[in-house]
C-alpha positions in Angstrom: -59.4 -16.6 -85.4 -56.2 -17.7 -85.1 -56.1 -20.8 -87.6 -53.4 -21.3 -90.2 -54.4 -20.4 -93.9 -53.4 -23.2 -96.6 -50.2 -22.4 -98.5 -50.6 -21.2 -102.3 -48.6 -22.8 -104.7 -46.4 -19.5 -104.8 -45.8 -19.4 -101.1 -44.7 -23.8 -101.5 -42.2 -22.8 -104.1 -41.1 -20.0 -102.1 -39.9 -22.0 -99.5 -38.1 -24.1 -101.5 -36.2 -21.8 -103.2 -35.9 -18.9 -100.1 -32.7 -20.3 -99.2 -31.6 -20.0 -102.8 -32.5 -16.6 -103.7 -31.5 -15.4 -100.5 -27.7 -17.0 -101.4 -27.9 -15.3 -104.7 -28.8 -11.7 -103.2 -25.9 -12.2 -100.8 -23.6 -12.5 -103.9 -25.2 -9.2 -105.9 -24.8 -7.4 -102.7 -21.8 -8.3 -100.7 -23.8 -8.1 -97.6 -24.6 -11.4 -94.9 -28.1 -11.6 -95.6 -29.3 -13.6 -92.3 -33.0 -15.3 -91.7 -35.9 -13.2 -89.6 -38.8 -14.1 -87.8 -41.8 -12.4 -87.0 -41.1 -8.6 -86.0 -44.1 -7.2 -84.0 -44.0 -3.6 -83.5 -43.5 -1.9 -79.8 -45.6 0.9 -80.3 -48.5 -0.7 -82.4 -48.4 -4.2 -81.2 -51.2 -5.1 -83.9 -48.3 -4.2 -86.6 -46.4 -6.9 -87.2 -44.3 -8.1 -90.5 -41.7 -11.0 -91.0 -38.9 -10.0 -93.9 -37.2 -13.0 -95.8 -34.1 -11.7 -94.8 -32.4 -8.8 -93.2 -28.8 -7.3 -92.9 -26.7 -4.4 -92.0 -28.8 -1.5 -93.3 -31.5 -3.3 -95.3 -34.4 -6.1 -95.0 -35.0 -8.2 -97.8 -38.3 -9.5 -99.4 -38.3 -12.5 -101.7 -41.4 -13.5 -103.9 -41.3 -16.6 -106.3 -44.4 -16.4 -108.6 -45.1 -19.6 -110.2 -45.2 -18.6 -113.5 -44.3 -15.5 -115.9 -48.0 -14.7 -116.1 -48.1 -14.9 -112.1 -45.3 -12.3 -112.4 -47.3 -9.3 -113.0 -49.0 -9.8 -109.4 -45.7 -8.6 -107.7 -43.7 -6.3 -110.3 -45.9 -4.6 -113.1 -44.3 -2.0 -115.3 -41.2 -2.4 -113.4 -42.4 -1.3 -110.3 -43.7 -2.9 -107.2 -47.6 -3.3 -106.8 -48.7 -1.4 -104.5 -49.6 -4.2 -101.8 -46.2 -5.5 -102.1 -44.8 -1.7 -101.8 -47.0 -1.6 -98.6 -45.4 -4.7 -97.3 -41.6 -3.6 -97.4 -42.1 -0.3 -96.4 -44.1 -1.7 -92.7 -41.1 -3.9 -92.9 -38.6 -1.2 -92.8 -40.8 0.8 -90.6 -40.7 -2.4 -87.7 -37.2 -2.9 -88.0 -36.2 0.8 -88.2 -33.9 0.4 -91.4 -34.3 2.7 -94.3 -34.0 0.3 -97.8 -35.5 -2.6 -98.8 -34.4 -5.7 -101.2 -37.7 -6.5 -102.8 -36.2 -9.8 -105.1 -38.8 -12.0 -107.4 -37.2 -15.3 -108.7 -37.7 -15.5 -112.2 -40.4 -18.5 -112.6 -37.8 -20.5 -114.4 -35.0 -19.6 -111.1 -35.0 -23.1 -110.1 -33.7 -24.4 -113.5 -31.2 -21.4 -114.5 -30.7 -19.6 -110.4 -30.5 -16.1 -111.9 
């Protein structure tokens, strides 16, 4: 217990291009999007969830699947799976806010940043 897991591929390219997509919500949104760490909750100190980002009202969850095929295992139909779902909804339930930013970079984001 207590070991670190290998990174995937997706979670490499994620944090090479966090800081990007991050910069790039800021824009859409007009809010200061700053960096979180790991939020443990009070009540429920087994709970715990780290957001990519968080501002005023919101926190913000950013996903970069390596390719369009890898796509469909964050956003299918339009909608978020419902692990992901799970994950920013314990995200706004630790950090007490009521939205969530869930933001997948397009597998091509590095080359055209939109």
């Amino acid at each position: 217990m207590g070991g670190k897991l290998p990174d995937t591929l997706a979670m490499k390219r994620g944090r090479i291009l966090e800081d990007q997509v991050r910069k790039t919500v800021n824009i859409k949104i007009g809010k200061k999007i700053n960096k979180c760490g790991l939020i443990v909750s009070k009540m429920h100190p087994m709970i715990a969830g780290s957001p990519d980002g968080i501002c005023e009202d919101s926190i913000i969850e950013i996903k970069c699947p390596t390719s369009a095929k890898t796509l469909k295992k964050y956003v299918c139909d339009g909608k978020l799976t419902q692990k992901f779902y799970v994950q920013v909804q314990l995200q706004m339930y630790l950090t007490g806010l009521k939205k969530g930013y869930y933001c997948v970079a397009d597998s091509d984001y590095s080359e055209n940043k939109m």
